[in-house]
CHARMM-style PDB file with segment names, atoms N, HN, CA, C and O in Angstrom:
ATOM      1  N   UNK     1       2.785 122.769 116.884  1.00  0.00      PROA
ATOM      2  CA  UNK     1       4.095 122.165 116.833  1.00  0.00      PROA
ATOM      3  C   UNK     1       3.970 120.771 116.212  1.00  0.00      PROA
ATOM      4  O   UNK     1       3.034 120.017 116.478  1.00  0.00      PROA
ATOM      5  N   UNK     2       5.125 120.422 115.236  1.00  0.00      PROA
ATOM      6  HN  UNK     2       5.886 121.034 115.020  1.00  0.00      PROA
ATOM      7  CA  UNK     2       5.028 118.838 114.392  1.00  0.00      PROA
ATOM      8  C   UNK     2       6.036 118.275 115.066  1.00  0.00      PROA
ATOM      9  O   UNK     2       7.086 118.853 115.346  1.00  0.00      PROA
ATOM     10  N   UNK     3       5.673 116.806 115.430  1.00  0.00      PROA
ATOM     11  HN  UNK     3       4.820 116.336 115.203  1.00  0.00      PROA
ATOM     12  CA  UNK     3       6.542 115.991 115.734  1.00  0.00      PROA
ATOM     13  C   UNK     3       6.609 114.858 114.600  1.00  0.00      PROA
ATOM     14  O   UNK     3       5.814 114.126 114.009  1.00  0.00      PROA
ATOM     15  N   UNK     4       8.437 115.191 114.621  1.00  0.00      PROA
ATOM     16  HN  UNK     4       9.083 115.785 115.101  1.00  0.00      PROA
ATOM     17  CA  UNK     4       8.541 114.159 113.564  1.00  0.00      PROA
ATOM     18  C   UNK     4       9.584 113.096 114.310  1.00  0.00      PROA
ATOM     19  O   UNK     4      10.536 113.238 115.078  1.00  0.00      PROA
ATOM     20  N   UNK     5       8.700 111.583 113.488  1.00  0.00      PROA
ATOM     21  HN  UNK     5       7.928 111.468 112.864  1.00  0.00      PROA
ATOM     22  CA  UNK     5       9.828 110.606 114.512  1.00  0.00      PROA
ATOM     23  C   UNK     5      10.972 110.061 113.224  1.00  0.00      PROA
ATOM     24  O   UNK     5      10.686 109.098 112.512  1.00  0.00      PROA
ATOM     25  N   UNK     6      11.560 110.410 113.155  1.00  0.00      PROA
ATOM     26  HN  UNK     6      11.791 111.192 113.734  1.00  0.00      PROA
ATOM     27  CA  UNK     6      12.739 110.738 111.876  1.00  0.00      PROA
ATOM     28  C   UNK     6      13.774 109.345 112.269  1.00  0.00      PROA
ATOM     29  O   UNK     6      14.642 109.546 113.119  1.00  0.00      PROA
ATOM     30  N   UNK     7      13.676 108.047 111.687  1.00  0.00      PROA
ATOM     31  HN  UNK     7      12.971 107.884 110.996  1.00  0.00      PROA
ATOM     32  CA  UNK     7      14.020 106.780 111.525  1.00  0.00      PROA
ATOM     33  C   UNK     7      13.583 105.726 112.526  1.00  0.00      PROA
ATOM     34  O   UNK     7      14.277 104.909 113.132  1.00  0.00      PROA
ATOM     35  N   UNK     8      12.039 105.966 112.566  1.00  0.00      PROA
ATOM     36  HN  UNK     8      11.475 106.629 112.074  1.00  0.00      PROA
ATOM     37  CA  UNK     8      11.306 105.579 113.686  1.00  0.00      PROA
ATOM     38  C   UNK     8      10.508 104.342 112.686  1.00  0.00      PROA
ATOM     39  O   UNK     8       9.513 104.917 112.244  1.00  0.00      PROA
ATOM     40  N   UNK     9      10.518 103.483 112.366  1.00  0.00      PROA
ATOM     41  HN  UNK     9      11.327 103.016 112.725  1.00  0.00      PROA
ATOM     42  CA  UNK     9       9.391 102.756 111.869  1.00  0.00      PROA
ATOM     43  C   UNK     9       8.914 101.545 113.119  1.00  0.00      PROA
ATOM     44  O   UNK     9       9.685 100.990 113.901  1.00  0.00      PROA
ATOM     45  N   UNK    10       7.482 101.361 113.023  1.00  0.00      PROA
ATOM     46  HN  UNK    10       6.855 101.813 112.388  1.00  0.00      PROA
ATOM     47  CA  UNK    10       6.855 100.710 113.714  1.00  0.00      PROA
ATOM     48  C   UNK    10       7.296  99.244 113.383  1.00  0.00      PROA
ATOM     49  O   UNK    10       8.028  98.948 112.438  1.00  0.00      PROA
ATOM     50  N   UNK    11       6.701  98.278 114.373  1.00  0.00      PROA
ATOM     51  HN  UNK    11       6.107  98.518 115.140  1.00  0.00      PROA
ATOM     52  CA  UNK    11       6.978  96.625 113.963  1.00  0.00      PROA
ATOM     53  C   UNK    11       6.470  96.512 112.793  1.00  0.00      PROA
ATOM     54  O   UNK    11       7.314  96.262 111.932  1.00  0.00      PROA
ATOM     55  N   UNK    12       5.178  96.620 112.350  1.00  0.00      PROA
ATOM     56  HN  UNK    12       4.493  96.824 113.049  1.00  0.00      PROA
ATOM     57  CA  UNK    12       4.441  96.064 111.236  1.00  0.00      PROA
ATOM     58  C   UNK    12       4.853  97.123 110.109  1.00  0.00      PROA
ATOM     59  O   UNK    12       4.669  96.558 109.031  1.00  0.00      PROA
ATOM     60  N   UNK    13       5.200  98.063 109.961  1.00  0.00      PROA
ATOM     61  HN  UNK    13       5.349  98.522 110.837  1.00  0.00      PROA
ATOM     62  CA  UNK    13       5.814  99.033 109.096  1.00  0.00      PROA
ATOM     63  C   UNK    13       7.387  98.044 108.445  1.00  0.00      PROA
ATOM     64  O   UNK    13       7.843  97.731 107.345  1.00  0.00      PROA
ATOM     65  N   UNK    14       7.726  97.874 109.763  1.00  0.00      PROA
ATOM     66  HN  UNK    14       7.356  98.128 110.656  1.00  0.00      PROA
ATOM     67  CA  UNK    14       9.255  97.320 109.299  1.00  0.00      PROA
ATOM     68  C   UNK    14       8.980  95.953 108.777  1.00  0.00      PROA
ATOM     69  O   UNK    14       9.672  95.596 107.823  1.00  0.00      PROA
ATOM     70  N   UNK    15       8.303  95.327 109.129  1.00  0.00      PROA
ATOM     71  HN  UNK    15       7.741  95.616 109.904  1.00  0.00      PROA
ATOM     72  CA  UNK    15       7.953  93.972 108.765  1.00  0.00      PROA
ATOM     73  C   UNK    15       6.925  93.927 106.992  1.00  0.00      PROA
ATOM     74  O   UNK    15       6.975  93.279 105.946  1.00  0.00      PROA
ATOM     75  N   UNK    16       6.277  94.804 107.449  1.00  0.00      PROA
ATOM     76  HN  UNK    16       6.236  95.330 108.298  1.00  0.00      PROA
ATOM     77  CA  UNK    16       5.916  94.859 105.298  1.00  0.00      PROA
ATOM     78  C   UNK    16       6.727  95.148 104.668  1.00  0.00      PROA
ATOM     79  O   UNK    16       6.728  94.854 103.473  1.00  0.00      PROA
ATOM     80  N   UNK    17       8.119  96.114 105.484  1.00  0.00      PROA
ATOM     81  HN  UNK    17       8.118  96.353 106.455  1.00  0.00      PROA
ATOM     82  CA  UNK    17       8.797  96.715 104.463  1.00  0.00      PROA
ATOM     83  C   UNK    17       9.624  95.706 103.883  1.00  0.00      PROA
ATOM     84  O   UNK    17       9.765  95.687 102.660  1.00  0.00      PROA
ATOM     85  N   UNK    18      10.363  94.605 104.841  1.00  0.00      PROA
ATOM     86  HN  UNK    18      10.248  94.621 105.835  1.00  0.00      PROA
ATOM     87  CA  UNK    18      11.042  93.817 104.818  1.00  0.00      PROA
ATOM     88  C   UNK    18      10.601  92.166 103.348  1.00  0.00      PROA
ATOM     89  O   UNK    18      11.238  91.413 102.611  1.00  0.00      PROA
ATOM     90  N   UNK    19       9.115  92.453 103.731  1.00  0.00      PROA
ATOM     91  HN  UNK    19       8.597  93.064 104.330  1.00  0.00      PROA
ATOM     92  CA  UNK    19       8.253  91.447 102.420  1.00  0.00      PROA
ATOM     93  C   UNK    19       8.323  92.477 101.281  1.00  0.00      PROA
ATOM     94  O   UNK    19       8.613  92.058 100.160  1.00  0.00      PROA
ATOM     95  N   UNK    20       8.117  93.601 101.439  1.00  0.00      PROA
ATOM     96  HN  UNK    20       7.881  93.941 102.350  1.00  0.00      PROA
ATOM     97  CA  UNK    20       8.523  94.326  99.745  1.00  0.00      PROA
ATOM     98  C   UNK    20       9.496  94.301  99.442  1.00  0.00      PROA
ATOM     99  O   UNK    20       9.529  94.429  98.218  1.00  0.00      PROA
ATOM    100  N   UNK    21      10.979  94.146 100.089  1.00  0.00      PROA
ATOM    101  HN  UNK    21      10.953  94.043 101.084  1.00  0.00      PROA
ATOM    102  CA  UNK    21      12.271  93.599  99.278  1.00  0.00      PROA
ATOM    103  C   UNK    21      12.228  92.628  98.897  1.00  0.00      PROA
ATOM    104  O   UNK    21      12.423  92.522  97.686  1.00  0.00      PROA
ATOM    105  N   UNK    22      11.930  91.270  99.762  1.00  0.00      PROA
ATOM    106  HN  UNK    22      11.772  91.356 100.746  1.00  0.00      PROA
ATOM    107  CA  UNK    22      11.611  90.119  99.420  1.00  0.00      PROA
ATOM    108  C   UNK    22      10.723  89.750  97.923  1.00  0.00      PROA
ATOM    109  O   UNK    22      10.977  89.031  96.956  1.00  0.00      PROA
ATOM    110  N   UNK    23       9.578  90.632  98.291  1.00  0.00      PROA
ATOM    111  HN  UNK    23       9.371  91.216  99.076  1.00  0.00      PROA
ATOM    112  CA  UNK    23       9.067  90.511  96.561  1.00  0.00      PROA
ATOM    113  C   UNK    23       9.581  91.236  95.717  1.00  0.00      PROA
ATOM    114  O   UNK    23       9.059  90.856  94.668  1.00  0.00      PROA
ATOM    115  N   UNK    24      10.420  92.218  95.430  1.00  0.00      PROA
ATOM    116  HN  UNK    24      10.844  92.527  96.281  1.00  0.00      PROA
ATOM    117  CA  UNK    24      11.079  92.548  94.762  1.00  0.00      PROA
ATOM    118  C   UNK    24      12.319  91.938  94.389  1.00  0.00      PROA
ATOM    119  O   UNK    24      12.785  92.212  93.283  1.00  0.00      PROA
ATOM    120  N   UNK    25      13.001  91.043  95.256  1.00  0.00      PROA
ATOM    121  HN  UNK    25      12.622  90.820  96.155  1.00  0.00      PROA
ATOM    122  CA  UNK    25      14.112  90.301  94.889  1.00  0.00      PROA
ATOM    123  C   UNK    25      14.057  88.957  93.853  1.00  0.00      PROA
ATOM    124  O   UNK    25      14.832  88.510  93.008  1.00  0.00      PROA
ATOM    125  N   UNK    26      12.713  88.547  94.374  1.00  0.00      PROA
ATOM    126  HN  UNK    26      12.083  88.910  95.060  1.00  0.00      PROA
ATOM    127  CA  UNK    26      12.016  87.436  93.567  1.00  0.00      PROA
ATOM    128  C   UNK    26      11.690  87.573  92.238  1.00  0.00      PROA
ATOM    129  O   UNK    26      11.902  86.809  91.296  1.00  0.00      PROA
ATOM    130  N   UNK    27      11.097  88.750  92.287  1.00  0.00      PROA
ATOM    131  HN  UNK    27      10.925  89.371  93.052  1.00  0.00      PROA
ATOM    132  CA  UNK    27      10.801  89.775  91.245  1.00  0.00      PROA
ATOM    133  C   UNK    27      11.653  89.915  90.072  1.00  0.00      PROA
ATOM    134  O   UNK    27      11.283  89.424  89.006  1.00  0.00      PROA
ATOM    135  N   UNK    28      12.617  90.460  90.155  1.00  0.00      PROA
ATOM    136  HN  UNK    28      12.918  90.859  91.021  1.00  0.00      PROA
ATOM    137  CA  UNK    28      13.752  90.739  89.783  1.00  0.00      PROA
ATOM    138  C   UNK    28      14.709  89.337  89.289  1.00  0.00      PROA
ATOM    139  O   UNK    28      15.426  89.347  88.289  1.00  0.00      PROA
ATOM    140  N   UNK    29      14.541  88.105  90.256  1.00  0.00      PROA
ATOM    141  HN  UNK    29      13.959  88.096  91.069  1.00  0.00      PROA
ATOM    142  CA  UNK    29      14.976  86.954  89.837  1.00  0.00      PROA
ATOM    143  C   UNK    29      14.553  86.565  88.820  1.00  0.00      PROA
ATOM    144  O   UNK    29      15.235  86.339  87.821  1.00  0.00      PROA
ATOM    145  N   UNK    30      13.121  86.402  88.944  1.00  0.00      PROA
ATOM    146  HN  UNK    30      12.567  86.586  89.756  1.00  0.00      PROA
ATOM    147  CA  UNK    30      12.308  85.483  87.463  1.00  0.00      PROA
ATOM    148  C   UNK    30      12.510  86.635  86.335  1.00  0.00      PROA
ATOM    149  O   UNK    30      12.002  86.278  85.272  1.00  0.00      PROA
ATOM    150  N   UNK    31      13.102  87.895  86.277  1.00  0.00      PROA
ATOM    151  HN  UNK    31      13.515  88.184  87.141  1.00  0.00      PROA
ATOM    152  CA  UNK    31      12.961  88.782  85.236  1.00  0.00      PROA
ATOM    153  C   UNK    31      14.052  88.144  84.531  1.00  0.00      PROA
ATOM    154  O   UNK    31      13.895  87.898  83.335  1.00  0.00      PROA
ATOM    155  N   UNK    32      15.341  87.787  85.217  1.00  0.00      PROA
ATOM    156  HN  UNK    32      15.468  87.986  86.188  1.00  0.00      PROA
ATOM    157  CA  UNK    32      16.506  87.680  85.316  1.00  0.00      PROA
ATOM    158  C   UNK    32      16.701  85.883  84.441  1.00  0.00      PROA
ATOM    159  O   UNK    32      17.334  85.593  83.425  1.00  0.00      PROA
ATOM    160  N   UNK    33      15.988  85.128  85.231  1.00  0.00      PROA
ATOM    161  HN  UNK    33      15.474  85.363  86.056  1.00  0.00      PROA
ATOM    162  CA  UNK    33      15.962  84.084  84.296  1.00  0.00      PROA
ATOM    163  C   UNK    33      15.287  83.748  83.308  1.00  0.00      PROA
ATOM    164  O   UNK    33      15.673  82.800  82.624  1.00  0.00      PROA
ATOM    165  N   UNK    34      14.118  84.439  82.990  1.00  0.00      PROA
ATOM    166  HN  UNK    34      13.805  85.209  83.546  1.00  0.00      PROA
ATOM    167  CA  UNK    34      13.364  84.857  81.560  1.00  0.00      PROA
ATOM    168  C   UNK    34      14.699  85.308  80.620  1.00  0.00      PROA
ATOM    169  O   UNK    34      14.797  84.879  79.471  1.00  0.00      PROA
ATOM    170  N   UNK    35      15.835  86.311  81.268  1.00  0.00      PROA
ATOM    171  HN  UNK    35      15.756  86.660  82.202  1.00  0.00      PROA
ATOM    172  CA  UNK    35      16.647  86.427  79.843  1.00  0.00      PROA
ATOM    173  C   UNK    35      17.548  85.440  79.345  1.00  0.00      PROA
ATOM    174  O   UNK    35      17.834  84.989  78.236  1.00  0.00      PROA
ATOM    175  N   UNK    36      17.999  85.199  80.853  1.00  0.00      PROA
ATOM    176  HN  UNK    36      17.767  85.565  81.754  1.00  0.00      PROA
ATOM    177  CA  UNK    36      18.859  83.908  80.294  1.00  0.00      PROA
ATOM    178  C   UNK    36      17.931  82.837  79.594  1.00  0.00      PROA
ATOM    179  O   UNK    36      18.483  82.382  78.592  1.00  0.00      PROA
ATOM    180  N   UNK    37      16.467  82.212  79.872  1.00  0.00      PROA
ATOM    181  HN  UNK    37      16.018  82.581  80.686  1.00  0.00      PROA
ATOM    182  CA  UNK    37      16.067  81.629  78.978  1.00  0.00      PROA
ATOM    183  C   UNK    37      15.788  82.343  77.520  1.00  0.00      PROA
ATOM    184  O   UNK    37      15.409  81.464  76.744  1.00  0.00      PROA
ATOM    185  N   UNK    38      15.824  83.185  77.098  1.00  0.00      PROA
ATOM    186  HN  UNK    38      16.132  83.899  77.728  1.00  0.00      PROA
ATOM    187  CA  UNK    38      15.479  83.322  75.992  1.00  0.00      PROA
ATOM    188  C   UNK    38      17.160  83.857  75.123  1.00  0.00      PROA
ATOM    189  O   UNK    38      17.402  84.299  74.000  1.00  0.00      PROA
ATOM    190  N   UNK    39      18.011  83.532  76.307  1.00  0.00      PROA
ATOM    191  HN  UNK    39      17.815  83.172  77.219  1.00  0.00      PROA
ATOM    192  CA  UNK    39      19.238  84.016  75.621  1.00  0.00      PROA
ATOM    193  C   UNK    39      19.671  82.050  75.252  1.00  0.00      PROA
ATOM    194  O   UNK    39      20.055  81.683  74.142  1.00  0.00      PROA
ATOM    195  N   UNK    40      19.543  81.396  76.063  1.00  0.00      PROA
ATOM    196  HN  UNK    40      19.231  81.694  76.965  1.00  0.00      PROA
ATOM    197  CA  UNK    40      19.636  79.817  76.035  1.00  0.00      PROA
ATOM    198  C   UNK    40      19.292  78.944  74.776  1.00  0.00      PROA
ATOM    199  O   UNK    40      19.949  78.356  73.917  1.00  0.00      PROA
ATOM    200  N   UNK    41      17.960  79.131  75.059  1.00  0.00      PROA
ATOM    201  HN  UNK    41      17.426  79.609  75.757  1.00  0.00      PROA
ATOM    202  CA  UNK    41      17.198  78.621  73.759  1.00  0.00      PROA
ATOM    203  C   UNK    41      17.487  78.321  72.625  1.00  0.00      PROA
ATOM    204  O   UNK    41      17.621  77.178  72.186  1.00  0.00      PROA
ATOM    205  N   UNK    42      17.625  79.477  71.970  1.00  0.00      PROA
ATOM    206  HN  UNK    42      17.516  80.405  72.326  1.00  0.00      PROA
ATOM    207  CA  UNK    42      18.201  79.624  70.337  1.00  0.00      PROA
ATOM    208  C   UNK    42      19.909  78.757  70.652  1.00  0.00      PROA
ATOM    209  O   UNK    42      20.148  77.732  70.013  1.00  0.00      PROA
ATOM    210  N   UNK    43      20.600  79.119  71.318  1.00  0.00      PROA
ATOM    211  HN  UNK    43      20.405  79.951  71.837  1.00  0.00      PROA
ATOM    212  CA  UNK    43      21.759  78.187  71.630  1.00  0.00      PROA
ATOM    213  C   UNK    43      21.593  76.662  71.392  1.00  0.00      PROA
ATOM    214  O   UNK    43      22.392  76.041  70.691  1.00  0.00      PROA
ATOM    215  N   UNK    44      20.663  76.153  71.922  1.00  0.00      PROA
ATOM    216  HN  UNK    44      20.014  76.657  72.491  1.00  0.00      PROA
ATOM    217  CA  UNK    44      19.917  75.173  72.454  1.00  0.00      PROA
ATOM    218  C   UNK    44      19.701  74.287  71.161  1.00  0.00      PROA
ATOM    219  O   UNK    44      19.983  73.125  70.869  1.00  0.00      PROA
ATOM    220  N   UNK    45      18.930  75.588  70.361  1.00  0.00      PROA
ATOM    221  HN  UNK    45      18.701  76.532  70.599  1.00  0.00      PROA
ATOM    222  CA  UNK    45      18.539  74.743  69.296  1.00  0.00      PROA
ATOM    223  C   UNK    45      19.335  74.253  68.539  1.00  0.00      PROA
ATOM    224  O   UNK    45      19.414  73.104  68.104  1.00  0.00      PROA
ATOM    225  N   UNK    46      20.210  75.516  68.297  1.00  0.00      PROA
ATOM    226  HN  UNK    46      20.146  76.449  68.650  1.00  0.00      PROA
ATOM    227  CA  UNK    46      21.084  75.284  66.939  1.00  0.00      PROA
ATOM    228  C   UNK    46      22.504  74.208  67.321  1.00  0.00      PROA
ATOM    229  O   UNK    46      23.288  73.702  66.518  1.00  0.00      PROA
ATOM    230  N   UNK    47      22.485  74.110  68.600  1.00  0.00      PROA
ATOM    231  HN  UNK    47      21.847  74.521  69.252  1.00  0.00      PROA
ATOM    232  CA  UNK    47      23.578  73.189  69.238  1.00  0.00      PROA
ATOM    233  C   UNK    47      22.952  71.886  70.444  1.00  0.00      PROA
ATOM    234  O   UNK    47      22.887  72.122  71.650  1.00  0.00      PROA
ATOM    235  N   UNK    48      22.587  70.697  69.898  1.00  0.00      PROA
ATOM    236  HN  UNK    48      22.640  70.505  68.918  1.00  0.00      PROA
ATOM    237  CA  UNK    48      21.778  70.062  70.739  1.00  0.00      PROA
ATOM    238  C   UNK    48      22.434  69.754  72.059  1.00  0.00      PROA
ATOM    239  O   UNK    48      21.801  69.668  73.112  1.00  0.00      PROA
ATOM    240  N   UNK    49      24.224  69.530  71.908  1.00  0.00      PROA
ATOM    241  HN  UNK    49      24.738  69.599  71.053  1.00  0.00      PROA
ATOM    242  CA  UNK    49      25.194  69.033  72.704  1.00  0.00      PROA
ATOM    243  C   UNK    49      25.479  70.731  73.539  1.00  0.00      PROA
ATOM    244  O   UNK    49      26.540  70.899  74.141  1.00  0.00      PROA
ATOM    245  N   UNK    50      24.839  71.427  73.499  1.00  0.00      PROA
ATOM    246  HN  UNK    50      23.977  71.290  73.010  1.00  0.00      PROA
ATOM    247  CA  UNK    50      25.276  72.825  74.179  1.00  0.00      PROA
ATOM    248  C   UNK    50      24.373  72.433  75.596  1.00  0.00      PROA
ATOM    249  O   UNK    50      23.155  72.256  75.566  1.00  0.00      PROA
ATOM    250  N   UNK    51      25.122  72.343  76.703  1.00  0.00      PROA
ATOM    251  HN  UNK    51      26.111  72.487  76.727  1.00  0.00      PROA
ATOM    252  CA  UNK    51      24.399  72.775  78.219  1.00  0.00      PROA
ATOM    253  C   UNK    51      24.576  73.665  78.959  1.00  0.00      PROA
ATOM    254  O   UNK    51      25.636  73.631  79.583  1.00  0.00      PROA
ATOM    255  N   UNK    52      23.866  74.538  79.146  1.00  0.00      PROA
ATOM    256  HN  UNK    52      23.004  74.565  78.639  1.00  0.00      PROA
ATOM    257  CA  UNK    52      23.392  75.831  80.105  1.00  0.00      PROA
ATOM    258  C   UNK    52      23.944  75.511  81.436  1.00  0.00      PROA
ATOM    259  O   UNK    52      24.109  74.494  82.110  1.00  0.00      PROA
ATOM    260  N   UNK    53      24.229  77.136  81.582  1.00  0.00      PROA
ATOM    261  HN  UNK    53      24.096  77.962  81.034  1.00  0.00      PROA
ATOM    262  CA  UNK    53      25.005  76.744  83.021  1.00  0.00      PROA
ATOM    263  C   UNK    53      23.542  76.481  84.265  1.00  0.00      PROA
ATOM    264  O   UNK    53      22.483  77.080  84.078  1.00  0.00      PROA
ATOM    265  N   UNK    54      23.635  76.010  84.857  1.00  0.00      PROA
ATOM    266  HN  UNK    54      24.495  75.523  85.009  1.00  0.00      PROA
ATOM    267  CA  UNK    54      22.454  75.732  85.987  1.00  0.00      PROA
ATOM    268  C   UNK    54      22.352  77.344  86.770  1.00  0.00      PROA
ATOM    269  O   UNK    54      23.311  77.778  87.408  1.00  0.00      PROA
ATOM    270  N   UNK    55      21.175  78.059  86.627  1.00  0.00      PROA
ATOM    271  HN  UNK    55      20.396  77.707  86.108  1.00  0.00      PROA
ATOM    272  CA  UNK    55      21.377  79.223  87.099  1.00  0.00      PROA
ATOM    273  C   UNK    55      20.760  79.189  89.381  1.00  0.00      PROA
ATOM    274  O   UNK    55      20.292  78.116  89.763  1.00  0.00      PROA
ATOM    275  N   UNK    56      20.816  79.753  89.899  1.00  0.00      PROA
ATOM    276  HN  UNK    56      21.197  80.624  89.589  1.00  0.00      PROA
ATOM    277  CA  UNK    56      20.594  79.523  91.247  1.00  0.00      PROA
ATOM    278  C   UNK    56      19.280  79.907  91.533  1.00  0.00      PROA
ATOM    279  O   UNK    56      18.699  80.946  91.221  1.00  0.00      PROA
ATOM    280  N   UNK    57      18.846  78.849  92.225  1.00  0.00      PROA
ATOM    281  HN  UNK    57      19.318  78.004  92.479  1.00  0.00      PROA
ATOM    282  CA  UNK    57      17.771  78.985  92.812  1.00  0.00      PROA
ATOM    283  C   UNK    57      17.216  80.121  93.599  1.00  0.00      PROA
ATOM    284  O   UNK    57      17.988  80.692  94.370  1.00  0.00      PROA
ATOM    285  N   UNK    58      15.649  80.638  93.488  1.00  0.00      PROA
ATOM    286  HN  UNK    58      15.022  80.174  92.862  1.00  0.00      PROA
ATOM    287  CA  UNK    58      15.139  81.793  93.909  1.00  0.00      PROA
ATOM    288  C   UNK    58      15.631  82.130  95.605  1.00  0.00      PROA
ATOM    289  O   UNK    58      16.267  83.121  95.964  1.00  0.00      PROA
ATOM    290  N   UNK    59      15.154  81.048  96.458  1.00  0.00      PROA
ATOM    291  HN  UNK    59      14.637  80.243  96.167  1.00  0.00      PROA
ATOM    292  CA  UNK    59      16.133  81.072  97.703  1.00  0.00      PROA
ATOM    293  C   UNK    59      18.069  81.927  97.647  1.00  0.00      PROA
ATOM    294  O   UNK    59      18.476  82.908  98.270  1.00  0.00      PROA
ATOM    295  N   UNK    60      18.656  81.216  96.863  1.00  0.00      PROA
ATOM    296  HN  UNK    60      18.326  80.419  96.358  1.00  0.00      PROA
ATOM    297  CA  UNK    60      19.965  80.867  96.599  1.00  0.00      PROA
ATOM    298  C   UNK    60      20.266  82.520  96.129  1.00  0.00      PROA
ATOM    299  O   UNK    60      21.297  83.146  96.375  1.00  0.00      PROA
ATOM    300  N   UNK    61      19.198  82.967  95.472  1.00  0.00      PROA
ATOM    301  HN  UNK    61      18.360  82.459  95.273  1.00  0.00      PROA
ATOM    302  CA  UNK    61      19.854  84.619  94.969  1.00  0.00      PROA
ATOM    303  C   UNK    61      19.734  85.277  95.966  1.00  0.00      PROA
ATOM    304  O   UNK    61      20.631  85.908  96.526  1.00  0.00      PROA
ATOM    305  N   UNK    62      17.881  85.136  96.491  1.00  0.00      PROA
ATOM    306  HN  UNK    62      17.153  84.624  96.036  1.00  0.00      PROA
ATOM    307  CA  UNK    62      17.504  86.293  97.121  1.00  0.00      PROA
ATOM    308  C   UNK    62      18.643  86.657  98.538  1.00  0.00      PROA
ATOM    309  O   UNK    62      18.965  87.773  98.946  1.00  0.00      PROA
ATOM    310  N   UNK    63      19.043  85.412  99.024  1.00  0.00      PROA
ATOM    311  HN  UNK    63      18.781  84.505  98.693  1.00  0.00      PROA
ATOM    312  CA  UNK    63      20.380  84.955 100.179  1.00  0.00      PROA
ATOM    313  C   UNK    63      21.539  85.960  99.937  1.00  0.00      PROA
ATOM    314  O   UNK    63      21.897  86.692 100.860  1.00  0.00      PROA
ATOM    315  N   UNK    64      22.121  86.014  98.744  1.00  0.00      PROA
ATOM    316  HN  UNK    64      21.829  85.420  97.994  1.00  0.00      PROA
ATOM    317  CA  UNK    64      22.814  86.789  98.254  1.00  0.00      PROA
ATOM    318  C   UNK    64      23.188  87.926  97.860  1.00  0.00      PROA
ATOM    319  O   UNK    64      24.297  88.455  97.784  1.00  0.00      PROA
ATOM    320  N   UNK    65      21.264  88.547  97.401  1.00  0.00      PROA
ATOM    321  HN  UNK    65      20.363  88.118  97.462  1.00  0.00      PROA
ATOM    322  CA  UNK    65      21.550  89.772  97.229  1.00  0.00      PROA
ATOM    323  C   UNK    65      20.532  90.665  98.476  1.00  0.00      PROA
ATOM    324  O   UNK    65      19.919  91.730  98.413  1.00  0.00      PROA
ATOM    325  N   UNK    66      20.692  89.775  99.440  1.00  0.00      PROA
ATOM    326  HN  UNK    66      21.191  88.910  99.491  1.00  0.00      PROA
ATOM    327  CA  UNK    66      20.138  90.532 100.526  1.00  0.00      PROA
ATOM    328  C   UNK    66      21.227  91.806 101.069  1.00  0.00      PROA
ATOM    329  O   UNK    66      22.285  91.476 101.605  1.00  0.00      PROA
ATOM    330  N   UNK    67      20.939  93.007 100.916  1.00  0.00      PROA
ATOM    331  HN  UNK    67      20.080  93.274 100.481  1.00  0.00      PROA
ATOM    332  CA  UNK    67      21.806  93.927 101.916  1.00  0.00      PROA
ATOM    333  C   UNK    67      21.083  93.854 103.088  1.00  0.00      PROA
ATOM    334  O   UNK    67      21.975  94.209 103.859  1.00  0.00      PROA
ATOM    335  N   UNK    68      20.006  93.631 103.877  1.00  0.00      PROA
ATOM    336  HN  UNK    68      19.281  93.342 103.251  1.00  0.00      PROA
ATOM    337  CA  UNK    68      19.833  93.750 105.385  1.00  0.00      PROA
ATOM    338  C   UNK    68      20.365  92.652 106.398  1.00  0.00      PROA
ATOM    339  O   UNK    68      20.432  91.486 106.007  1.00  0.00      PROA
ATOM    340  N   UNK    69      20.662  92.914 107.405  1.00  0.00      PROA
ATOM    341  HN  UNK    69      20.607  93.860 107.723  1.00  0.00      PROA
ATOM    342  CA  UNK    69      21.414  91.871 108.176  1.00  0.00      PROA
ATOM    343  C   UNK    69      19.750  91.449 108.321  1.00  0.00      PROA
ATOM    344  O   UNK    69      18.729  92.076 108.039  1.00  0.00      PROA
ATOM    345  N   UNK    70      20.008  89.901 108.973  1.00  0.00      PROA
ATOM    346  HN  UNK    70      20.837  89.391 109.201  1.00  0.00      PROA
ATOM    347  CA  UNK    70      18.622  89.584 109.582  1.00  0.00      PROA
ATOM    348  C   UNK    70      18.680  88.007 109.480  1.00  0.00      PROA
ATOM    349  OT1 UNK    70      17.732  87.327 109.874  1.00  0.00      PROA
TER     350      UNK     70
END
C-alpha cells in the first residue's frame, strides 16, 4: 500500500521553496532591467537632455510581484 501525503510539504521543503521564488523574482528583475537598459541607452545617446524613468528597486518589485501571502 502507497501513502501519499498530497499538499503536505515539510518546513525546510517549504522554506527552499519559498528562496526559489525569491531567486527567481530577482532573476527575472535584472533580466528586466538589462532591457530597459539597452532600450535607454541609444535614447541616451542620441538625446543628451532625454531622462529615463527611474525603474524600482529589486526589493520594490520582488514586494509586488509576490503572489504568496507571508
Amino acid at each position: 500500500m502507497e501513502t501519499v501525503h498530497e499538499g503536505i510539504t515539510s518546513p525546510h521543503g517549504l522554506s527552499s521553496t519559498v528562496e526559489i521564488i525569491q531567486r527567481r523574482r530577482e532573476t527575472r528583475y535584472y533580466k528586466l532591467l538589462c532591457l530597459v537598459a539597452d532600450r535607454v541607452t541609444p535614447l541616451q545617446l542620441s538625446n543628451p537632455l532625454y531622462l529615463a524613468p527611474t525603474p524600482p528597486s529589486v526589493g520594490q518589485y520582488s514586494s509586488q510581484q509576490k503572489p504568496l501571502d507571508g
